[in-house]
N, C-alpha and C positions, 0 to 999 in steps of 0.2 A: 259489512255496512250495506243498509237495503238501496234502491236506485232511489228512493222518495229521500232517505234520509241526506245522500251525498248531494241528490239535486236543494234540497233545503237549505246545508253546507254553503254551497256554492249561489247563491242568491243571498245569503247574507252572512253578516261579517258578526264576527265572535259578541261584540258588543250589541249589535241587534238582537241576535237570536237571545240574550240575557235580559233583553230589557222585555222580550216577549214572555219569557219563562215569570221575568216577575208582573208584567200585569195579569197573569196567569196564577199567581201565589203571591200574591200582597202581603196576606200574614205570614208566611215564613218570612218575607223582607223586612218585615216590621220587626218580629222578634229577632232578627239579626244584630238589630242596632242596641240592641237590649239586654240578650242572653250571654250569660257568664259559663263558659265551662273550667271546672277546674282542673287544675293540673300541679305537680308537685315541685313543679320548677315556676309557675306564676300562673295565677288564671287566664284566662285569653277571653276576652271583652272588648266593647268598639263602644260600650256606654259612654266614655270618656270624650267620646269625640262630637258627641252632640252638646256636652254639660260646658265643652272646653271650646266648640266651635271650630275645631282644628281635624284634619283627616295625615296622620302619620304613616306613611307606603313604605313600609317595613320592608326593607332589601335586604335580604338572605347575607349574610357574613360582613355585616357592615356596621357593628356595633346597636343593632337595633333590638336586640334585647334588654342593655343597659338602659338605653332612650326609653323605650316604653315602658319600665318599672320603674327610672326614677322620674321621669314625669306627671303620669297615668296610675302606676302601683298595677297593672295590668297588662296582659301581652295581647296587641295585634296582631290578625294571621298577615299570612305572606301575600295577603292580596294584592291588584296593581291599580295603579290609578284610573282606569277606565271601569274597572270593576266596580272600582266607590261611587264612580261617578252614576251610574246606573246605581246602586244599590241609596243612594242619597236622593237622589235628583238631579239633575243638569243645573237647576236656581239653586238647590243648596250647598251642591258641591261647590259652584262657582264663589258660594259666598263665603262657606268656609277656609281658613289659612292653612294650605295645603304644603306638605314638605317631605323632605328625603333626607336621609344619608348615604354617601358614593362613599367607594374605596376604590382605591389602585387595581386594578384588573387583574396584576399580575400578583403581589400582594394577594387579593381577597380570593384567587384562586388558590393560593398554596396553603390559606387558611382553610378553605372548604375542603381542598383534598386530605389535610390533616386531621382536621375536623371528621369530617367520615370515617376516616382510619381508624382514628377514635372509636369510635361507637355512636358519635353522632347524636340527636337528640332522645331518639326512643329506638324502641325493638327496630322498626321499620327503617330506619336509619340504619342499623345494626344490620340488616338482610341485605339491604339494598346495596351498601358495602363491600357482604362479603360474597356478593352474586356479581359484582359488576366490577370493585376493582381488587378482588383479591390477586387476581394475574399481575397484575404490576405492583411489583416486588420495591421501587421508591417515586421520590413524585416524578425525576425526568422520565424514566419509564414509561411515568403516565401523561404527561406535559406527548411526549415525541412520539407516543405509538396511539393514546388513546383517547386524545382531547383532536376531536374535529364538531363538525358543524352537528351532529347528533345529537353529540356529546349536551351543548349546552340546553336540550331538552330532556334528557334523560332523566336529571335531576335539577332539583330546583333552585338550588345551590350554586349550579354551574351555567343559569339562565342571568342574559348580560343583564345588564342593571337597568341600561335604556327601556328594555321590556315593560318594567317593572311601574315605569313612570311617566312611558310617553301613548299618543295617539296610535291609529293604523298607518298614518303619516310619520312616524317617527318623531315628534314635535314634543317634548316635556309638557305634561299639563299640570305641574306642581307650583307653586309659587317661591321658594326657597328651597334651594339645591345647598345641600350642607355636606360637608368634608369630612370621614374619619379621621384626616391627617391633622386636622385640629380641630378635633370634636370638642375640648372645653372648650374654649370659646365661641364653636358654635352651639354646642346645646345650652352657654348661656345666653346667646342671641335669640334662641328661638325661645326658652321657654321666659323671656322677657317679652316678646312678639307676644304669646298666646297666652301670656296674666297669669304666670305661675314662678313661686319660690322653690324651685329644687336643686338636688345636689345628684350630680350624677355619678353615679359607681360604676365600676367596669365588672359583666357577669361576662358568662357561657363564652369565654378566652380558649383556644389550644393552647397546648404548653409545647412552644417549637420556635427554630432558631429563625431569625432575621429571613424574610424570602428572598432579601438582596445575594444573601450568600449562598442559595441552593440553584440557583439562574445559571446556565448555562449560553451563551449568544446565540449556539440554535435554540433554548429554550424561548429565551427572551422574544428572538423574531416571528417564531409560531405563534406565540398568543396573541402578539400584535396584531396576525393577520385573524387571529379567533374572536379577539374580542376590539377589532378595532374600529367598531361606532361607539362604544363603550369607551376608550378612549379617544377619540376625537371632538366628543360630546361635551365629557367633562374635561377636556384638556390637562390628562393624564401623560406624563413622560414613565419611563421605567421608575429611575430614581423618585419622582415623587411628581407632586403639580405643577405641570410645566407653565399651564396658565390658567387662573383658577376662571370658572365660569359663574355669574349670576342671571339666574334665570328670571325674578325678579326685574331686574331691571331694562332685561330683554326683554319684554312682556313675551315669555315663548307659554302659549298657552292652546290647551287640546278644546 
């Protein structure tokens, strides 16, 4: 990294330097909100969110492939809420009904580690796998030798959730904080909120046992300290929501 580039770095923050890059490239931002690429598991589009009024921050193993096909019929990348908020505007982002879905930490990590063992969603998934956790032989292996603070930048998968949807301040900038633990009833909340009749199906699942029963108590106490703004935030316990959070009502906003 050159000394111009790390001093540039270092005078502004992630969300600066993107909102420079796009008054710099307006039409690649434009066609952002508009371009379909396809794909053989769903196409991936953000047209929806301008026709629907709505910005969905698609959180990595948290049921957000089922949300976005049976809502939309198209898939959101894994972008975060500051990201939209620059790629929309700061007036539109604010005015559009902005939302998530959260999972258990520890839960939605036993899914990812499975999920990867897997093969994950494409070739790239499949590499990155078998370059990073073919050494660990099951998941405590991976949970006690190989999950630290790296770790949840490594992959995108294993990046906490808060990331995903709050400020530089840590602050959620979403309007509606929604649960995997009761996604019917939350994705019928929401998609009565944002003026749509749909039915939601459950896609892109691992097939793997309960993560209650693979936990270890040194497992359990390590990820607390891994992912524990992640749980604190959405007031996550092991066994399930220890106290659920509305960020709505909190007006907690970036």
């Amino acid at each position: 990294m050159s000394l111009l580039t790390s001093l540039y770095r270092r005078l502004f923050d992630e969300e600066t330097r993107l909102r420079i890059f796009k008054l710099r490239n307006p039409e690649h931002f434009a066609r952002m909100r508009t371009a379909v690429n396809p794909s053989d598991k769903g196409d991936f589009s953000l047209r929806a969110f301008d026709q629907h009024q709505c910005i969905f921050v698609h959180i990595t193993k948290s049921a957000g492939t089922s949300v976005a096909l049976a809502l939309f019929g198209e898939l959101p990348y894994h972008r975060t809420a500051w990201e939209y908020r620059v790629l929309y505007g700061r007036k539109t982002f604010d005015a559009y009904t902005k939302f998530a879905f959260v999972r258990n930490p520890w839960d939605r990590l036993y899914s990812a580690f499975s999920y990867l063992k897997g093969g994950g969603w494409n070739d790239d998934d499949r590499q990155w796998a078998d370059t990073h956790l073919s050494q660990f032989d099951d998941f405590e292996n991976f949970v006690l030798n190989g999950l630290n603070a790296d770790t949840l930048n490594a992959h995108i998968h294993f990046k906490p959730q808060l990331d995903f949807i709050a400020d530089k301040r840590g602050q959620p900038m979403i309007d509606h904080l929604l649960y995997f633990e009761t996604i019917r009833d939350d994705f019928d909340k929401i998609s009565n909120i944002i003026g749509l009749d749909a039915t939601l199906e459950h896609r892109n699942s691992s097939k793997r046992s309960s993560y209650r029963d693979v936990y270890t108590p040194q497992m359990i106490e390590h990820v607390a300290r891994i992912y524990a703004q992640d749980i604190a935030t959405f007031g996550y316990e092991f066994s399930g929501i220890g106290q659920r959070k509305h960020i709505a009502e909190r007006q907690w906003q970036g």
